[in-house]
N, C-alpha and C positions, 0 to 999 in steps of 0.2 A: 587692563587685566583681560586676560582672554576666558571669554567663557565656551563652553563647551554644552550644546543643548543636546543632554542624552535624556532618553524616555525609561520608565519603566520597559515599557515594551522593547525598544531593544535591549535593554538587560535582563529581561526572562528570555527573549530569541538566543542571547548569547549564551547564557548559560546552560538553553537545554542542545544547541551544538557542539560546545567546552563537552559537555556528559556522554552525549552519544555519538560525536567525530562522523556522523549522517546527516547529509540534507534532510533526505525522507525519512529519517527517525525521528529526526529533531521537529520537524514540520509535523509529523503526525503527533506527538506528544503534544505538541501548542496549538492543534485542531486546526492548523490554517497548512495552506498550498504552498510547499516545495519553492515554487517562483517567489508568491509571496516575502517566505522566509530568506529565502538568497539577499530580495530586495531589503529585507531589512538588516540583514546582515550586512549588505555594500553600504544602504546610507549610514549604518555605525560609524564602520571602517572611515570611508568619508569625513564623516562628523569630526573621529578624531585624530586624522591625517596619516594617517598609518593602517599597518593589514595586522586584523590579529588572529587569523587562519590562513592555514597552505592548503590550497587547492590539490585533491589527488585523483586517483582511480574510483571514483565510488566512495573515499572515502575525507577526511577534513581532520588536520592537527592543527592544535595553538602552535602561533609562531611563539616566538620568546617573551613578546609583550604581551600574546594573548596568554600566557602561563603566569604571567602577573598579573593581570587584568581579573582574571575568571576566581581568587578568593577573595577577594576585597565585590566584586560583584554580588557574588553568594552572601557574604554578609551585609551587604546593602538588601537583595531581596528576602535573608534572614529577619533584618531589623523592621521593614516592611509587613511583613506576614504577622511581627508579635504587634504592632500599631493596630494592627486589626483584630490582635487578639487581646489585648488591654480596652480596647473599647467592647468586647465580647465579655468579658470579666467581670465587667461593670452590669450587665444584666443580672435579673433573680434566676433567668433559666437559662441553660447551656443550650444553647442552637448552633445551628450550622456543622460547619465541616470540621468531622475528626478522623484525620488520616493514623490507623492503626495499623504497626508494623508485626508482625505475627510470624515465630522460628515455623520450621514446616513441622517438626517433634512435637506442635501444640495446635499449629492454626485446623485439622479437619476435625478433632478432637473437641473441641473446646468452646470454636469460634460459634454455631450455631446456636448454643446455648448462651454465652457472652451476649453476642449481638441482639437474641431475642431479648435479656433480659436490659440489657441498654436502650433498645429503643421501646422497650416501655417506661422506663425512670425517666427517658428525657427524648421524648417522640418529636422535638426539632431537630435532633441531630441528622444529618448527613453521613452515614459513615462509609469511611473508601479503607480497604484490607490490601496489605503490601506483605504478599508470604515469600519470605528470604533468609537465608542464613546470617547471623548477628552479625557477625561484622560488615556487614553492607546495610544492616537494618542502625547501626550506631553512628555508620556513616551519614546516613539518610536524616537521621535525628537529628545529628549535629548541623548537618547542611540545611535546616527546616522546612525540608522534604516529607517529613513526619511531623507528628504530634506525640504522639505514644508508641510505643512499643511494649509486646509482649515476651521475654528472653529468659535462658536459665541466666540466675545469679550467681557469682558477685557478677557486673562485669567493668569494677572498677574504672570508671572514667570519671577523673572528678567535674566535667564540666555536668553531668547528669543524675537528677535523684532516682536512686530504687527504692520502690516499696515491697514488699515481700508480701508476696499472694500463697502461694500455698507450696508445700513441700511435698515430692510423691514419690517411690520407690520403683524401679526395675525392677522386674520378673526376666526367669530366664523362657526363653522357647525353644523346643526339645523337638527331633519327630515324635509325631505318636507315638512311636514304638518306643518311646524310652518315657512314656509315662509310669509313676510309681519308682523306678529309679532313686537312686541316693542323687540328692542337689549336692553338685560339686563345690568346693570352696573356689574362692578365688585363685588359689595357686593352680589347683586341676582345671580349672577355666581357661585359667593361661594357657593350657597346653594344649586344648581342644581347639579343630577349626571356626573360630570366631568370627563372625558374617557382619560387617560393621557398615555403616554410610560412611559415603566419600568425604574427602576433606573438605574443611572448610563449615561439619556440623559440629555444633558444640556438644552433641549426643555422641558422637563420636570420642572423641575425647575422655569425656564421662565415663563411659564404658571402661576405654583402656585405662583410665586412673582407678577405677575398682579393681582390676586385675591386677594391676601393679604392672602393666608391660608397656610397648610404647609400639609405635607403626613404624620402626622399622627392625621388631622383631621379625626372626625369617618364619614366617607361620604363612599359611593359605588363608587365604583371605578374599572375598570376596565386598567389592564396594558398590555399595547401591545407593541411588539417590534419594531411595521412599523408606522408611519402616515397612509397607506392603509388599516389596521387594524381596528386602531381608524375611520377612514370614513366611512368603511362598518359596525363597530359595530353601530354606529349615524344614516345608513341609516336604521338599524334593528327595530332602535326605542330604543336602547338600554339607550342615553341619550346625553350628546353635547360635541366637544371638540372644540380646536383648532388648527390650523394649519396655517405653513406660506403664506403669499403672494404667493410665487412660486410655490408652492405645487397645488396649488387649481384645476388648467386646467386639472392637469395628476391626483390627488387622486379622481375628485365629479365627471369624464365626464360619469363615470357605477354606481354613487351609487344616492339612493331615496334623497337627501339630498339638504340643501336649505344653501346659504352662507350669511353671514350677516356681517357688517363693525359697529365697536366700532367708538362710540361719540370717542370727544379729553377727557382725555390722550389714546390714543391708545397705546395697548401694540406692542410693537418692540421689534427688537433684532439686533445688529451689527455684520454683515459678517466680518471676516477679514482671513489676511494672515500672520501666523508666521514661522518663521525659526528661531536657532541656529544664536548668535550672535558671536559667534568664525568660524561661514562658509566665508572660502574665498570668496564666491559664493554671498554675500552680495549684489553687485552691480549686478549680473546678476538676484537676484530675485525680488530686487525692478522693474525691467523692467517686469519680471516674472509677476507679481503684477498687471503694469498697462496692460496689456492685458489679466490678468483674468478681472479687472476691465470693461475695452473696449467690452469685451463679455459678462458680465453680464447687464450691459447698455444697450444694445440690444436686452437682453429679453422682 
């Protein structure tokens, strides 16, 4: 029977070259030297008689075996990470590392207060903050690159539990000069130059399903990556957007801009908190949970 001696460590090497297709990205992610990383990358190869990367320009693709190789690796250092968090479970107090994934619509808003009040409940933690648009934060979850994440809900994935943290409401932002103004409905929204983030935020979207319209109405549009963006385009005179509840004190206290509150149905959107339903760590995130909760309530 042929054995095959692979290490952990070349399967964390491989997997952050598989992710990032860079020597020197991959190398810097795993804290060790370029040469190093090459080196462990050839004894792999080696190891198992085959290449499972093409050499290029600056850059590195899986061959066809390295494209079979890299999710069955992922879930070998997936099922590793929870062996370390099943013996973490078994403690009275949550220590160590919790990598939290955080939408950018919540992480400047929120996170300050979250993480003050988490590391006083549980002052062994380690915490690491990953600010990313969901669908690469659900990737990262699922691949157990994450621990938690903070996202609007649903986002339906049955491999994942949501707990629902709080619900908040969008305000619209107006220039000044149209303070006191009638708040438009949703249909006169529609019609207006609507100032939205780029694709790929789930605020986005949000937005256009209040209105009832969709991004490839022919409307002017302007796409920004920040809510800070969209507030100082609106205070230019540029045209209105929206933004959440929380947002409002830290994006309008510098910009020319006037805040305005929607009749009922008010558009909202539900905070929550999901994790990996195969995490040991289950019970210690529901607590996780309610003291993000406890500190958002505060706000």
């Amino acid at each position: 029977m042929l054995m095959i001696n692979l290490t952990l460590k070349h399967l964390r090497y491989f997997d952050a070259l598989a992710r990032y297709g860079h020597f020197g990205h991959a190398a810097d992610a795993c804290s060790i030297s370029q040469p190093a990383l090459s080196m462990q990358i050839k004894d792999l190869e080696q190891t198992l008689g085959a290449g499972l990367f093409e050499r290029g320009a600056g850059r590195v693709r899986l061959t066809h075996l390295g494209e079979e190789f890299a999710p069955r690796v992922r879930d070998i250092l997936r099922s590793v990470e929870e062996l370390g968090d099943l013996a973490r479970a078994s403690r009275r107090s949550f220590v160590g590392r919790l990598r939290i994934g955080v939408i950018p619509t919540v992480a400047p808003y929120l996170l300050p207060q979250v993480i003050a009040t988490l590391t006083r409940a549980h002052p062994g933690l380690d915490i690491h903050i990953r600010e990313t648009v969901t669908p690469t934060l659900i990737r990262e979850l699922q691949e157990g690159r994450l621990d938690i994440a903070l996202v609007a809900l649903p986002v339906s994935e049955p491999t994942l539990c949501e707990v629902t943290l709080f619900d908040e409401a969008f305000v619209l932002v107006r220039p000044g000069s149209d303070a006191g103004a009638p708040v438009p409905d949703r249909d006169a929204l529609r019609e207006m130059r609507l100032l939205l983030l780029e694709e790929g935020h789930c605020f986005r979207d949000q937005a256009l399903s209040f209105c009832n319209a969709t991004a490839a109405l022919p409307r002017e549009m302007l796409d920004a990556s920040s809510l800070s963006t969209l507030v100082q385009m609106v205070g230019a005179g540029i045209g209105v957007t929206l933004i959440p509840e929380m947002a409002v004190s830290v994006e309008t206290r510098s910009a020319a801009v006037s805040i305005a509150r929607f009749e009922t149905p008010q558009p909202t959107r539900r905070i929550g908190m999901v994790w990996r339903k195969s995490s040991p760590l289950d019970g210690q995130f529901q607590a996780i949970a309610d003291v993000v909760r406890t500190a958002t309530a505060t706000e």
